[in-house]
C-alpha positions as CSV (number, residue, x, y, z in Angstrom):
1,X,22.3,-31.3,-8.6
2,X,19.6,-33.9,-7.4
3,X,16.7,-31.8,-6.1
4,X,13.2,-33.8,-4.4
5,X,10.2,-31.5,-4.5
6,X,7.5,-31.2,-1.9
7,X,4.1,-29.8,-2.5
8,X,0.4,-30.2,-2.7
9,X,-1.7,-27.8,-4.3
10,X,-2.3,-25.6,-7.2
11,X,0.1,-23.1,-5.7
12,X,3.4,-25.2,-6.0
13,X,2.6,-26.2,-9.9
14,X,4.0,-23.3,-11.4
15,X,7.3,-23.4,-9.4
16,X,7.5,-26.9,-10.0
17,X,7.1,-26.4,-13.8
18,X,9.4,-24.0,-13.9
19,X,12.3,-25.8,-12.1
20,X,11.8,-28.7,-14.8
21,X,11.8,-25.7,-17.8
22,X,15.0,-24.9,-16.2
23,X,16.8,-28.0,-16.6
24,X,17.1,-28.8,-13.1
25,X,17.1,-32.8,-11.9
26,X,14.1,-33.4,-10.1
27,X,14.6,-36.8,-9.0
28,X,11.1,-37.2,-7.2
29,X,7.9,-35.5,-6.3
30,X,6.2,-35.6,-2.6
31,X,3.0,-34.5,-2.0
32,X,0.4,-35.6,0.3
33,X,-2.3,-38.9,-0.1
34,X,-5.4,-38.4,-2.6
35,X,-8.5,-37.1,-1.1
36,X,-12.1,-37.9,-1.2
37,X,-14.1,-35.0,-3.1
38,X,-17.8,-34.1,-4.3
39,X,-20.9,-35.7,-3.4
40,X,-19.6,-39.5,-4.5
41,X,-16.7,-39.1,-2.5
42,X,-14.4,-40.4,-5.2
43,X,-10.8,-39.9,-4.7
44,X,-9.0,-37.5,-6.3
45,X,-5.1,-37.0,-6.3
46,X,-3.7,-33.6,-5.3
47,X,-2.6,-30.7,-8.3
48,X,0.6,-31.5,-8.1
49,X,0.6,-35.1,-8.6
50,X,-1.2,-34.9,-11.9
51,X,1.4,-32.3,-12.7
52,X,4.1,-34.3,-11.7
53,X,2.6,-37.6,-13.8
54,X,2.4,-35.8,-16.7
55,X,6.1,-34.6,-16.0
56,X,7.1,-38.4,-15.8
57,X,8.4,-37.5,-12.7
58,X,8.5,-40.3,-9.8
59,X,5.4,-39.3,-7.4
60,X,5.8,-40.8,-3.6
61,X,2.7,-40.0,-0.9
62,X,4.0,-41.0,2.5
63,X,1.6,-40.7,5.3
64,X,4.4,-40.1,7.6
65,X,7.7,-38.5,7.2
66,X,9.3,-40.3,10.6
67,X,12.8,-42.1,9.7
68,X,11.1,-45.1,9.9
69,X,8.8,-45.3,7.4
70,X,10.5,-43.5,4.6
71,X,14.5,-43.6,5.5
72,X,15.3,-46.4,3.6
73,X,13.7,-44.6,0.1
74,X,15.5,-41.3,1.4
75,X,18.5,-43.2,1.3
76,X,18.2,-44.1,-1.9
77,X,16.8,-41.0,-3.8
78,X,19.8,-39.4,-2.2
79,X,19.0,-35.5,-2.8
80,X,21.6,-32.8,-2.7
81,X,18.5,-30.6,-1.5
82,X,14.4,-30.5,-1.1
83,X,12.3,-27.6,-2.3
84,X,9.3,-27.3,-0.5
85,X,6.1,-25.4,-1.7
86,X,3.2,-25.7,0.1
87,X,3.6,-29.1,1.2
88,X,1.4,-29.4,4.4
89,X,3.1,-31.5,6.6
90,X,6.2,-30.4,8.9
91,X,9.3,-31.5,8.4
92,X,11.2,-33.7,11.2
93,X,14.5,-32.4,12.1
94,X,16.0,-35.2,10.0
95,X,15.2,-34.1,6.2
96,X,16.0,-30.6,7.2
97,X,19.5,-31.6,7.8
98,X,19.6,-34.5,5.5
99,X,21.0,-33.0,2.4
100,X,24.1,-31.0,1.6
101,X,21.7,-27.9,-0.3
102,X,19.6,-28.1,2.6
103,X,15.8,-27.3,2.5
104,X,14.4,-24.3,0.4
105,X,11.3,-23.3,1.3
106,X,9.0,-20.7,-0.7
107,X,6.0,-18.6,1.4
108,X,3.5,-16.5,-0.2
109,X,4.6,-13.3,1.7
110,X,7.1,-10.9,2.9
111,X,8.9,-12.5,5.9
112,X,8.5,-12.4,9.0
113,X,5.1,-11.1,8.2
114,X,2.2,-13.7,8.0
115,X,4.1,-16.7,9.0
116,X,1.6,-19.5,8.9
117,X,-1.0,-21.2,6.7
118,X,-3.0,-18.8,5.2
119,X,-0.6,-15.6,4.4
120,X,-2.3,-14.6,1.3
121,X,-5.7,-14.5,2.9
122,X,-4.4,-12.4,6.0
123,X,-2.7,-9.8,4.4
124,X,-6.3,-8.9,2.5
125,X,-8.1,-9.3,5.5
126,X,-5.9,-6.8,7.2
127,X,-5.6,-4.3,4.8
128,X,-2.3,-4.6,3.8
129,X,-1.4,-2.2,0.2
130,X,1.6,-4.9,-0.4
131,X,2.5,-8.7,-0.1
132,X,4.9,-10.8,-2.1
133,X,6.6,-14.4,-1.7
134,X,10.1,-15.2,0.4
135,X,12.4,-17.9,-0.2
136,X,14.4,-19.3,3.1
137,X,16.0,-21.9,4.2
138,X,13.7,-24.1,7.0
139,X,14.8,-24.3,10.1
140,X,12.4,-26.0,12.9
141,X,10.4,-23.3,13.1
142,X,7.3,-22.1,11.5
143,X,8.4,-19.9,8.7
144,X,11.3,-18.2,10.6
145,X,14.2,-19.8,8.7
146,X,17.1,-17.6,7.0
147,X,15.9,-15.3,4.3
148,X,17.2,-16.2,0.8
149,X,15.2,-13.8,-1.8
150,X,12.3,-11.9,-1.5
151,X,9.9,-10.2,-4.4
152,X,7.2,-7.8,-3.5
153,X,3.8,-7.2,-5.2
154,X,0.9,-4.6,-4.6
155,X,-2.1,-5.6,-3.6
156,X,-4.9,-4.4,-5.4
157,X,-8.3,-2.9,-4.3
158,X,-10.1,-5.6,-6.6
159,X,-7.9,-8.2,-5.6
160,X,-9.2,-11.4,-4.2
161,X,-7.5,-14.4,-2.2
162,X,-7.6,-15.8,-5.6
163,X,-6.1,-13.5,-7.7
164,X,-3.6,-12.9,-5.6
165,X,-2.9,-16.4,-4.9
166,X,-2.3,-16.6,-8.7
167,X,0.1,-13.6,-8.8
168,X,2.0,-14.9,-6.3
169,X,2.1,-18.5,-7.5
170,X,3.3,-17.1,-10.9
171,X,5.7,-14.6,-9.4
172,X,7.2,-17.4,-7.0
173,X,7.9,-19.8,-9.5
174,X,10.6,-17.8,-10.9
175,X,11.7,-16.1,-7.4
176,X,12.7,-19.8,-6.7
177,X,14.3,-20.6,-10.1
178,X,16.8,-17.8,-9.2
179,X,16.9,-18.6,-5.3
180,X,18.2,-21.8,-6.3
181,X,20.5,-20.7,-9.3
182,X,22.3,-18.2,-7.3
183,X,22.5,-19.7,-3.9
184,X,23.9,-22.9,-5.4
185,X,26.5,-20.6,-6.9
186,X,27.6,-18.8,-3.6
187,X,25.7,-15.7,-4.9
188,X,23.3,-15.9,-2.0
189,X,24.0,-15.4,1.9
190,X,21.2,-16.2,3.8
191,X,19.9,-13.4,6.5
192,X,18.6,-14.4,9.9
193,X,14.7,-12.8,10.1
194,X,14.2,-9.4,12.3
195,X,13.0,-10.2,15.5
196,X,10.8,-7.1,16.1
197,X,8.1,-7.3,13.0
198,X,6.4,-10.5,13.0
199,X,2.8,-11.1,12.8
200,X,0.9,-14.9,12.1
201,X,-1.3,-16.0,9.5
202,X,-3.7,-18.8,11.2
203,X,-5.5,-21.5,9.3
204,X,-9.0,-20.5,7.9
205,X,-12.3,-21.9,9.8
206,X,-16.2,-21.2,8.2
207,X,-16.8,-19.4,11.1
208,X,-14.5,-16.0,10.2
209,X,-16.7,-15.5,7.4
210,X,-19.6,-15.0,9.3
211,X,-20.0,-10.7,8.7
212,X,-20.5,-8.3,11.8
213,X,-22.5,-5.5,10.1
214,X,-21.5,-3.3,13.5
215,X,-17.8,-3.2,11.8
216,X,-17.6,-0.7,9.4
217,X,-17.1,-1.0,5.9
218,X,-13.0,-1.1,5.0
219,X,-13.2,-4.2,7.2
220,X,-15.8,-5.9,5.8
221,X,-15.0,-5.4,2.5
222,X,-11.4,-6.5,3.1
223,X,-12.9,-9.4,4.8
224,X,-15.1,-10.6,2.1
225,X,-12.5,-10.3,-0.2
226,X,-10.2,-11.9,1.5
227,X,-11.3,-15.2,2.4
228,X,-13.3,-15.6,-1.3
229,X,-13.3,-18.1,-2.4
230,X,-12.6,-20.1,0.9
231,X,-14.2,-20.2,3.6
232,X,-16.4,-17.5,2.1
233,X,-18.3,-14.7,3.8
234,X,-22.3,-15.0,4.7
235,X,-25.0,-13.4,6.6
236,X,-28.5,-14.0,7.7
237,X,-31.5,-12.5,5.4
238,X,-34.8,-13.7,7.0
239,X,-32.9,-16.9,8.8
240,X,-31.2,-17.6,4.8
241,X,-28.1,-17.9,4.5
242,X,-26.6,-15.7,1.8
243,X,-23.2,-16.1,1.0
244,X,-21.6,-12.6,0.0
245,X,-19.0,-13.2,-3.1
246,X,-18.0,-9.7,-3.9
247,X,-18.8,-6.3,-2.6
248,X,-17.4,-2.2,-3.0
249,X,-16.9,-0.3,0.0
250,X,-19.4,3.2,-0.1
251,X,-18.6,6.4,2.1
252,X,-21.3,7.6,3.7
253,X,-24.2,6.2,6.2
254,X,-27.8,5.8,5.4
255,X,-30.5,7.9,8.0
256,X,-31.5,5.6,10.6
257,X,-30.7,2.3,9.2
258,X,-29.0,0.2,11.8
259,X,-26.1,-2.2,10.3
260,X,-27.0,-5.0,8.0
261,X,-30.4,-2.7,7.1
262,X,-30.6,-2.7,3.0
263,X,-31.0,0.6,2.5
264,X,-31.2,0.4,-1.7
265,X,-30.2,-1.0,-4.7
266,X,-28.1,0.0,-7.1
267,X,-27.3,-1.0,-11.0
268,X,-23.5,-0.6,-10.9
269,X,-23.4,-1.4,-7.1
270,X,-25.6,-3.6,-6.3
271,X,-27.3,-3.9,-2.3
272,X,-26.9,-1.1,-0.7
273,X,-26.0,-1.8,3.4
274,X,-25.7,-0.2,6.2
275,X,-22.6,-1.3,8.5
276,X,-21.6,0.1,11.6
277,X,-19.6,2.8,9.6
278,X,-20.2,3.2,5.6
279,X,-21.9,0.8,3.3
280,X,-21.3,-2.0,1.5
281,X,-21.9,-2.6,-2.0
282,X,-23.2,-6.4,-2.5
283,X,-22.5,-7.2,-5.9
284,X,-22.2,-11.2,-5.6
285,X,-24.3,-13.4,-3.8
286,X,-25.1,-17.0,-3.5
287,X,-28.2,-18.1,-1.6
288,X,-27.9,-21.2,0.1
289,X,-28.3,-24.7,-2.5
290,X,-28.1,-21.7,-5.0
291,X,-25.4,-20.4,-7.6
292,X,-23.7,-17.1,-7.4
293,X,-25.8,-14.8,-9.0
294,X,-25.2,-10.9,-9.5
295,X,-27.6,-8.7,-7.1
296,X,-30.0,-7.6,-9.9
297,X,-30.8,-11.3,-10.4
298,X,-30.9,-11.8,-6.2
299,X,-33.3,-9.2,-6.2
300,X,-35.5,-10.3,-9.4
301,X,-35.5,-13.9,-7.8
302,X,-36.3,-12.4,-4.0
303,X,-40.3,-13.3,-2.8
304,X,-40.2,-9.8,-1.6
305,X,-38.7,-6.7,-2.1
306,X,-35.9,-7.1,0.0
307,X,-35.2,-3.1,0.5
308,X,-35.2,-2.3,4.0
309,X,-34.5,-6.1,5.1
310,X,-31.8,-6.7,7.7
311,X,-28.9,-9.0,7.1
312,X,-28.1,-10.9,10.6
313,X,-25.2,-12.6,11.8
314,X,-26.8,-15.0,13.0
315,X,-30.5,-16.9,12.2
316,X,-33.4,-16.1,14.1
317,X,-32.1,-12.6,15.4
318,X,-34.3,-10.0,15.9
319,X,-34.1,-6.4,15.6
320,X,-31.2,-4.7,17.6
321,X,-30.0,-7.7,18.2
């Protein structure tokens, strides 16, 4: 069986991997153009390319996947089916019906929840207790093809987007070695997704990370967690940014501190603050053109004694505001 991959970043290198430590034919890698990084700008090529190089697989970066422009190379890599992991473009009606396997798509949750292009991060940020990763076959939709196989995984209290992006990347990798073992096989039959159920999982912007202290803690913390390490949460301590890394959730309000107030400080749990219900533990912070320092080094470092400072969502607010 002649199977073309499609992906882009770190999370499709371990499926990929594991299709090859598997025996299967992977007559060609897709994945999108290199990118200009760091201050120089200097292009870099995506995860899975350097994967695929060292591989020896053949690597092909279309900037468009219309008939077109890449037909003629379909035609002659000739795939009995695509997998697709984290690829980033959408494809056109005419590679999802251009193969006899069809395509095979793998999403880092539990379908139809968190359809969309940031599942890992949303199902932190709302406080889910379990995720996992689904493998369906694509329709034109987004993310509401057949289900083929589905494994499930808890999330963790001190899970981040980034461990869990790792768990699932791991776990995935061999949820789509069997997907693709069985369903070739006849083993699999695919199930049409519940209607009733379905949430979405929206792409990321900077400007979620910016913390409303008037929420109260259990969001916030799941917040922070979830969107580190990208985009990141931050507040306002005297007009400085200060980007929040990592943080515990503490019962219990301080007397008269409105939210954002630092209330204390704490060995094991770093700033204390006030939110609009609970308190934060600030463990991991990062002032801005800084590195990510622990709080007992944000507080040695401060020009003041920052206890009874008020983080702010936004510079130059005052108090109550």
């Amino acid at each position: 069986m002649r199977l073309l991959f499609m992906g882009t970043p770190n999370f499709a290198c371990p499926t990929l991997k594991a299709l090859i430590d598997s025996g299967f034919d992977i007559i060609g890698v897709f994945t999108q153009a290199d990118r200009p990084k760091g201050r120089g700008l200097e292009m870099h090529p995506p995860p899975i390319k350097e994967l695929a190089q060292t591989l020896h697989l053949p690597v092909f970066q279309p900037l468009t996947l219309k008939r077109e422009a890449i037909g003629d190379l379909w035609s002659e890599l000739k795939p009995d089916g695509v997998m697709v992991v984290a690829y980033g473009f959408i494809l056109p009606s005419w590679i999802l019906h251009g193969c006899p396997l069809g395509c095979i798509n793998l999403h880092a949750s539990l379908l139809p929840l968190y359809r969309g292009a940031a599942p890992i991060n949303w199902a932190i940020i709302r406080g889910e207790r379990e995720t996992g990763v689904t493998t369906m076959l694509m329709d034109e939709g987004m993310d509401t093809g057949p289900i083929l196989l589905q494994t499930k995984t808890p999330i963790m209290s001190e899970d981040t987007a980034a461990s869990l992006h790792d768990r699932l990347s791991s776990l995935g990798a061999g949820l789509v070695v069997k997907t693709v073992e069985d369903y070739t096989k006849g083993m699999i039959t695919p199930q049409d997704q519940p209607r009733e159920g379905s949430s979405s999982a929206p792409k990321l912007d900077k400007e979620i990370g910016r913390l409303d202290w008037n929420q109260e803690n259990h969001t916030l913390f799941n917040l922070i967690r979830g969107i580190n390490p990208y985009p990141g949460a931050y507040g306002f301590l005297k007009n400085r940014l200060i980007k929040i890394w990592y943080a515990v959730s503490i019962e219990g309000d301080a007397k008269d501190a409105e939210p954002g107030t630092i209330t204390d400080f704490d060995s094991d749990l770093g700033l204390i603050v006030q939110t609009g219900k609970g308190r934060l533990g600030l463990k991991d912070l990062q002032p801005e053109s800084k590195k990510r320092m622990s709080a007992r080094s944000f507080i040695t470092g401060y020009r003041s004694n920052p206890i009874g400072s008020i983080f702010r969502r936004f510079p130059g607010q005052s108090n109550g505001s």
